[in-house]
N, C-alpha and C positions, 0 to 999 in steps of 0.2 A: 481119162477124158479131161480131167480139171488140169492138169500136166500140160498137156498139148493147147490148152488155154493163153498159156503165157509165152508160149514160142512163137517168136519173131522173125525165125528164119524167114528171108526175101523180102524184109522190108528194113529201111532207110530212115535213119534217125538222126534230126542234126541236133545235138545239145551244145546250148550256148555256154561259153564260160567253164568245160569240159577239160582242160588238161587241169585242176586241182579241186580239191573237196569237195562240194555236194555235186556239182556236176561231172567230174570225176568218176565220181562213186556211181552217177547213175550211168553214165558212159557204159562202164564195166561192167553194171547191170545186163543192160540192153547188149551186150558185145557178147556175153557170157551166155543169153539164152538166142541167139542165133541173129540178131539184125545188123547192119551193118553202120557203122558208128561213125560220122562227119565228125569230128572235133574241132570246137573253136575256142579261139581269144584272141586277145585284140591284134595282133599280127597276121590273122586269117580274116579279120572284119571288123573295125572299129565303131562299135555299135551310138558311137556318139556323133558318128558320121550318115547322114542320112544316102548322101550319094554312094558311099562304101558298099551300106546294106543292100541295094538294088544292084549294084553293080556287083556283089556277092551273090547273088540268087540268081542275076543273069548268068553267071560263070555254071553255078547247079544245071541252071537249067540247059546250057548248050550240052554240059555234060550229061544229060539225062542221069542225074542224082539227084532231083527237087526230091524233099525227106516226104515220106507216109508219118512220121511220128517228130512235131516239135518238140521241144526243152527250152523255153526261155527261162533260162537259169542265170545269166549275165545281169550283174547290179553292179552298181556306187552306191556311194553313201560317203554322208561327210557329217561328223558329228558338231554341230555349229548350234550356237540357240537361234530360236527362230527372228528375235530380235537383230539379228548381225547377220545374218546367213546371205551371202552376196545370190544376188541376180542370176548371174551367169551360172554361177556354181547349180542351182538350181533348175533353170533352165537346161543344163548340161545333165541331173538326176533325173527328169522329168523324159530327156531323150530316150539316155540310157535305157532304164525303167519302165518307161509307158509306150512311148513314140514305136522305141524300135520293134518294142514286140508289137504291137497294132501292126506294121508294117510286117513284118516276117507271119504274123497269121495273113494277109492277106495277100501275099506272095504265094504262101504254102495251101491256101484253099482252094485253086485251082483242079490243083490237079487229085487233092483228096477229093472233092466232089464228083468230078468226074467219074474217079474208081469206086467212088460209096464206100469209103474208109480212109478215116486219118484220125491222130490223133494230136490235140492241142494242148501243150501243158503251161505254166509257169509257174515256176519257184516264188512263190509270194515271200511273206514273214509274218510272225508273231506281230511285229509292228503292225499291220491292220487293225490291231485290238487292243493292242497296249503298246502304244508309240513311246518311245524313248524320247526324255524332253530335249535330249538336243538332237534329233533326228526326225525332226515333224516333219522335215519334206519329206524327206525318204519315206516314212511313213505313208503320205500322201498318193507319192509314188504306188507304193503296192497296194493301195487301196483302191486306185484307180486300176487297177489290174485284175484286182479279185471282181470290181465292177465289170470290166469288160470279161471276163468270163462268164460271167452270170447273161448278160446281153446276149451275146454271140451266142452260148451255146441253148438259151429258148430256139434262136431263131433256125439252127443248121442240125438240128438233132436228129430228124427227119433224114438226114441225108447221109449218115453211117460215120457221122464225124462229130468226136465228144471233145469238149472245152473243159479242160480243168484248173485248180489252184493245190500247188502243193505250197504248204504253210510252216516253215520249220520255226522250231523254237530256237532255243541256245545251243548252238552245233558248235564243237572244239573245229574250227576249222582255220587257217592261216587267217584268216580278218578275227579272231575274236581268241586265239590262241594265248596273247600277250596278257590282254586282262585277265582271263581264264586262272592266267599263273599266278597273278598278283595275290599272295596271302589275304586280303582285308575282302579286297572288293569279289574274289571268285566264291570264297564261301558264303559268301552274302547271294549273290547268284542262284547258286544250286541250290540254299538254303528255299528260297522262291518257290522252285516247281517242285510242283508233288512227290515226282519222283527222284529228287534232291541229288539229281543227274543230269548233265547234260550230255548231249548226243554227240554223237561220231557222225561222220559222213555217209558211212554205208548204213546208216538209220532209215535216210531218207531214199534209199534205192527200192526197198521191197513196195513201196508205196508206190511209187515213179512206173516199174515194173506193172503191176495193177493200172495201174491208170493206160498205161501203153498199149496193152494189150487185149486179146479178146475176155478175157479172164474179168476186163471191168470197162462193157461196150453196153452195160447198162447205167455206168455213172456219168454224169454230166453236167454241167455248173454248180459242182461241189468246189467246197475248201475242204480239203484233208489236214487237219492240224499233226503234225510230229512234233510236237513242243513237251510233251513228259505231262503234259495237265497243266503247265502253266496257264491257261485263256482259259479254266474252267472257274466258275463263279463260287463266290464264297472265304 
């Protein structure tokens, strides 16, 4: 019974930022136990583009493919101190990051209401707890994110559709691969979290999977940390 919990067969998942690493991986996830997997990045929807997005969901929608299961998985980030951090650039994280998912949950609640099941995710970050000092907006960004999950999902839980935050820690993935390598600064790193390891991509998939599925249609405005124990006190 707990098996047939996580299968997805007949239902539709768009994951953002999906053709490499953590979105990738959960793509794969969700593809591997039966749903069928929209794949994006920024040549299928430029999530910095607010006209794009809408005119991306209209495209779903004529095609009757609006997703039962989000993934807002799609970030920037620009390592800048906050004292120098231009405007625009900001402005631009804050789309990315905040705006667009706000707008793709509200696209996609339609029609989960309606059926009394859907599922809301986003790929948050360790950064909601321990911001990196020269990534304070980005920071801010997913903080604003883990807030609207917590909002949303008080208010719609009622109605067979859970809001979550997945929260990864230090993932070897193409953004953080380069440092990772660098002899000085990567063992300094892993030295950090508990489990003096950092994660791979298909880390954050079993988790993704859980939150998607009927397997975890009792969780809702949680943060799931996958960080190793880094954000644990002490």
């Amino acid at each position: 019974m707990l098996k047939e919990k996580f299968d997805l067969t007949g239902k539709t998942a768009l994951v953002t930022g999906s053709t490499r690493g953590i979105g990738k991986a959960i793509g794969d996830a969700f593809e591997e136990y039966g749903a069928k997997v929209i794949r994006h990045n920024t040549k299928v929807c430029d999530l910095a583009d607010p006209a794009a997005i809408d005119a991306f969901f209209d495209r779903l929608e004529a095609e009757s493919s609006m997703p039962d299961i989000l993934v807002a998985n799609a970030s920037i980030q620009a390592k800048v101190p906050w004292t120098e951090f231009p405007m625009d650039e900001a402005r631009k994280e804050m789309q990315v990051n905040f705006f667009a998912t706000l707008r793709m949950f509200q696209r996609c609640y339609p029609k989960m209401k309606a059926q009394k099941w859907g599922r809301l995710i986003v790929v948050g970050s360790v950064n909601e707890l321990r911001p990196h000092p020269d990534m304070c907006v980005y920071a801010a960004t997913k903080s604003a994110q883990e807030n609207l999950v917590r909002g949303i999902g008080r208010q719609i839980a009622s109605e067979g559709i859970t809001v979550n935050n997945l929260s990864p820690g230090v993932f070897n993935t193409d953004r953080n691969r380069e440092c990772l390598a660098d002899p000085v600064y990567g063992p300094r790193v892993t030295a950090a979290i508990p489990m003096h390891d950092y994660a791979m991509p298909e880390d954050a998939a079993g988790a993704a999977l859980l939150l998607a599925s009927d397997a975890g249609r009792y969780i809702t405005g949680a943060t799931i940390r996958i960080d190793g124990g880094l954000c644990l006190p002490g």
